[in-house]
N, C-alpha and C positions, 0 to 999 in steps of 0.2 A: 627360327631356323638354326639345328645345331651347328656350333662350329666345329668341332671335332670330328675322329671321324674314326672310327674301329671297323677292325676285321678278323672276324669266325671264323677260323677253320677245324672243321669237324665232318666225319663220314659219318654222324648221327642228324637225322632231318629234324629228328625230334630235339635234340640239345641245339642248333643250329637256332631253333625257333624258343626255347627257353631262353638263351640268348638276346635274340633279336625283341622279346617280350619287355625283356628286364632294362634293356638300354635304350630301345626306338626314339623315347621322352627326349632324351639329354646329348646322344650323339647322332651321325650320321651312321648306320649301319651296314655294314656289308658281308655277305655269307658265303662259302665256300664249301668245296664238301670234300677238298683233296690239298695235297701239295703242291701236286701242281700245277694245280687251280689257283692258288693262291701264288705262285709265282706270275703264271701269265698274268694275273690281274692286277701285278703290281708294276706291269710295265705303263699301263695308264694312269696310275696315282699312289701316291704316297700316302697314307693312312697313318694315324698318332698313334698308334697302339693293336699291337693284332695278339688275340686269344687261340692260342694254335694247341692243338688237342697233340697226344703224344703218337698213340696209337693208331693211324690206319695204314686202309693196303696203298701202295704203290711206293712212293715218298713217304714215311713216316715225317711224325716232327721235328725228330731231331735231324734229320736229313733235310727238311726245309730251312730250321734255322739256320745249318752250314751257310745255306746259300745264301742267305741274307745276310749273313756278316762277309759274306766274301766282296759282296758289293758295294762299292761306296757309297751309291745310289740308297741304299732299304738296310744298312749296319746301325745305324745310330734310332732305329725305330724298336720301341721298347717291345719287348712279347713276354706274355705272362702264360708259360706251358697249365695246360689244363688235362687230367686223367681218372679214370677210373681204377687204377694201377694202384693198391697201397703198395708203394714200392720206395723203399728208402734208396736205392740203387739210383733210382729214376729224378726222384727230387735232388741226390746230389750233383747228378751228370747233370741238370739242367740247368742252377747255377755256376756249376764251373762252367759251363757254357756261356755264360752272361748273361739268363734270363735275367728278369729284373722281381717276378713272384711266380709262385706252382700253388696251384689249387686242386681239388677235387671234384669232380661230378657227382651226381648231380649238383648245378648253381642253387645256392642262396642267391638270391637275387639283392638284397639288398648287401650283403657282404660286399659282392661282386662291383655294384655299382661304388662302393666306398673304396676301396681297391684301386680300382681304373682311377677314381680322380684323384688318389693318392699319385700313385705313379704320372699321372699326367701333369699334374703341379711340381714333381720331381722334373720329370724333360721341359717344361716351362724354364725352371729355376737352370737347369745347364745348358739353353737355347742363351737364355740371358749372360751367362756367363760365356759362352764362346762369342756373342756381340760383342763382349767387356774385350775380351781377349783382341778380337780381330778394330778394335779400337785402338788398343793399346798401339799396336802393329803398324796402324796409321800414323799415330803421335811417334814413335821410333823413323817412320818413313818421311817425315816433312821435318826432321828435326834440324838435318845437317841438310847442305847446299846441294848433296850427291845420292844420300842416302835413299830416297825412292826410287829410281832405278837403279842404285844398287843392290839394295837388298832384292828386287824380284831378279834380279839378272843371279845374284846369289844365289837363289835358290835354285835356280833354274840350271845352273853349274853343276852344286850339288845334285842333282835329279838328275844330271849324265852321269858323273864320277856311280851313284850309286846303282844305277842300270849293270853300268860294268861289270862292280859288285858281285852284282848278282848273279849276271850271265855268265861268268868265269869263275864263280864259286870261289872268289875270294875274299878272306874275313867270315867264311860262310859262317860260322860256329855264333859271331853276333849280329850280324848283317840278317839272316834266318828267323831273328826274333823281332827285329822293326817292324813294325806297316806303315810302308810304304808314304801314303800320304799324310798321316799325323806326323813324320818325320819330316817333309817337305812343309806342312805347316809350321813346327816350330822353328825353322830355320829363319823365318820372317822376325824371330825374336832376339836372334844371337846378339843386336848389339842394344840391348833393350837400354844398358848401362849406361847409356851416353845420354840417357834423360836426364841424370844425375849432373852432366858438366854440363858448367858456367856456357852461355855462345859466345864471351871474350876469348874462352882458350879452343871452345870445340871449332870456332869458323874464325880464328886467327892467322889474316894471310900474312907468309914466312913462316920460318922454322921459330917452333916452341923451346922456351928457354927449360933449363931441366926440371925445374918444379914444377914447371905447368905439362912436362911431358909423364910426370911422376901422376899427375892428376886424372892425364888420359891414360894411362895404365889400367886405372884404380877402376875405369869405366865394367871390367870384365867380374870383378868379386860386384860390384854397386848390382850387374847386369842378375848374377846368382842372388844374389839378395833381394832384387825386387820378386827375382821369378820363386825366391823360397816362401816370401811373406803370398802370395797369391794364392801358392800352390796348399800352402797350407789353411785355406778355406773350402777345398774340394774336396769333395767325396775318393776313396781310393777308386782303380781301376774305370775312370770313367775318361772320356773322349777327352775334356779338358787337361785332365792331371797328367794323362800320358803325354799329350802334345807339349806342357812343360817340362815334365819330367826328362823328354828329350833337350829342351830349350834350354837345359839347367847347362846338360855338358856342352851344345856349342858356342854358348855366353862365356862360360869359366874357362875354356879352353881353346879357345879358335887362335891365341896368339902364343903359346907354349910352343917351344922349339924342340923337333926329333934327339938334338944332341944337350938338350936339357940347359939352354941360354935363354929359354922365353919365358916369359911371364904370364900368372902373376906368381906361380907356387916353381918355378925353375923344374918341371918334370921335364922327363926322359924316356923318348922310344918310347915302346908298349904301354908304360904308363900313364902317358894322355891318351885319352880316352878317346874311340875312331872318329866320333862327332866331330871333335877339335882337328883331330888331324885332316880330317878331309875336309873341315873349313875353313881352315887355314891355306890351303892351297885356292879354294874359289877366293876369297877373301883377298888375298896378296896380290892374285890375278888380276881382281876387281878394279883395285887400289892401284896398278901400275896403268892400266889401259886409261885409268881416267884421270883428265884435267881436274887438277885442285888448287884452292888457294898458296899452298904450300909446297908444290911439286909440279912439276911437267909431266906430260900422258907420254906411255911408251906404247912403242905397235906393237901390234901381237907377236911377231917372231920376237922382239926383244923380251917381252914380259915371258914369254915361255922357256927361252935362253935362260934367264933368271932363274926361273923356276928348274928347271933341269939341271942350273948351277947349284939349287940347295937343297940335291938328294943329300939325303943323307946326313947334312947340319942341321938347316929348317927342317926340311920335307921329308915327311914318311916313305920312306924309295919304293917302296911298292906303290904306294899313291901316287908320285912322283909319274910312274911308268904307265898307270892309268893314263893320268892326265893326257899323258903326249900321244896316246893312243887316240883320244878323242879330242885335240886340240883345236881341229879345226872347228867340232859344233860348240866349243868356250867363242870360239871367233862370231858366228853366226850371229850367237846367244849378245853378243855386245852391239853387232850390231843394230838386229833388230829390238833390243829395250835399252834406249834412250834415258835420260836421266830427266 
């Protein structure tokens, strides 16, 4: 029984079934003869690999693949566009679109077949890597005494602050280029650095002597350093490198002060970079609300107070002004995820 499982789409009956000839052996096959045919069918199952023809009527192909990357559900499923079109216009637009290969009709059949399990051992090889990733994320999460529900409560902060963002068209000009949730995923990674420190100084209860607070400083470049060495194993432009390439600036930056006193590069305003700024806010927030070895927990009016105390020094005043706009769902958010 194949395990895989591919999906034809062609308004040719006859390429639909050279198709279905050439693969039947080795995957599970499924055929279509429109766009969107091939959407409604993909509300029943997710398929490894779909061959989507460029040209027909209603929905073309490139009009279906919009919508498969617009989805979180059907974006990370490879498609290999297929035409009868010699069109260099067409093979370029398909890769800047993210196909992953373009071919020609009529199928070779054995090309074809070598092709698909090329590209299929490629998404094998980055299924494995986002496990490695979402591993890591665990070991970052059970490290320190607080860190798993803080980091989801983290993210889950950030995911208001950026809603805002958005709906207000504020920052639009970089906020416009994120998606959405590889930016909510690398968040899980901001404090990846702190795998680097000793658990004498990370879960040391009392205040840290200065060397040892010099040490947890260092956790934010250690945190860019492991996310550099990773990243530089991945292919460009692919699900994982983006998701780090976010993780780089809220690691290296989430403790940098608006008025240029944070660490670890002493930046200022605009020049830390928004990741930092606006993690820096859920972060601090995090940090005050919760009991730690080294501190007492504040209530939410006080930690917000704080915060509203440090437009402008710490805190990016516009972010600042978000926050207190949505402070009460930061409240919600603590209460319901528990550490």
């Amino acid at each position: 029984m194949p395990e895989k499982s591919i999906v034809i789409v062609d308004d040719s009956l006859v390429n639909l079934q050279v198709g279905l000839n050439a693969l039947k052996d080795d995957y599970f096959v499924s055929t279509v003869s429109s766009g969107e045919a091939l959407i409604k069918l993909l509300d029943s199952f997710i398929p490894d690999l779909i061959l989507l023809d460029i040209d027909m009527p209603g929905m073309n192909g490139f009009q279906a693949f919009e919508f498969l990357k617009a989805n979180p559900k059907t974006e990370t499923i490879p498609v290999i566009f297929f035409t009868s079109n010699n069109s260099f216009e067409y093979e370029e637009r398909s890769f800047a679109m993210g196909a992953v290969d373009y071919m020609y009709k009529p199928f070779y059949p054995p090309f074809l077949r070598k092709r698909i399990a090329l590209h299929l051992q490629e998404k094998a090889l980055a299924d494995l890597q986002m496990r490695l990733l979402k591993t890591v994320i665990e070991l970052v999460q059970r490290r320190d005494e607080v860190s798993g529900g803080h980091v989801e409560r983290t993210r889950k902060y950030v995911e208001v602050l950026l809603d805002v963002l958005v709906k207000n068209n504020i920052y639009a000009e970089v906020v416009a280029l994120w998606k959405k949730d590889l930016v909510l995923h690398s968040t899980m990674l901001y404090d990846l650095g702190k795998l680097s420190i000793n658990d004498a100084i990370l879960q040391k209860p009392g205040r840290l002597e200065e060397d040892e607070f010099a040490v947890i400083k260092n956790h934010t470049l250690m945190g860019v350093k492991i996310i550099d060495e990773i990243r530089s194993e991945l292919k460009e432009n692919t699900k994982e490198a983006n998701i780090l390439d976010y993780a780089k600036e809220f690691a290296g930056y989430h403790h940098e002060k608006w008025d240029g006193t944070g660490y670890p590069r002493g930046l200022k305003g605009y020049n830390i970079p928004l990741p930092g700024r606006i993690m820096a806010i859920a972060d601090v927030y995090d940090a005050l609300i919760s009991k730690r070895t080294y501190n007492k927990s504040y209530s939410h009016e006080e930690a917000s107070k704080i915060i509203s105390q440090g437009k402008g020094t710490h805190f990016d005043p516009i972010l600042v002004d978000v926050f207190l706009s949505v402070s009460d769902e930061f409240r919600s958010i603590a209460l319901q995820v528990k550490s």
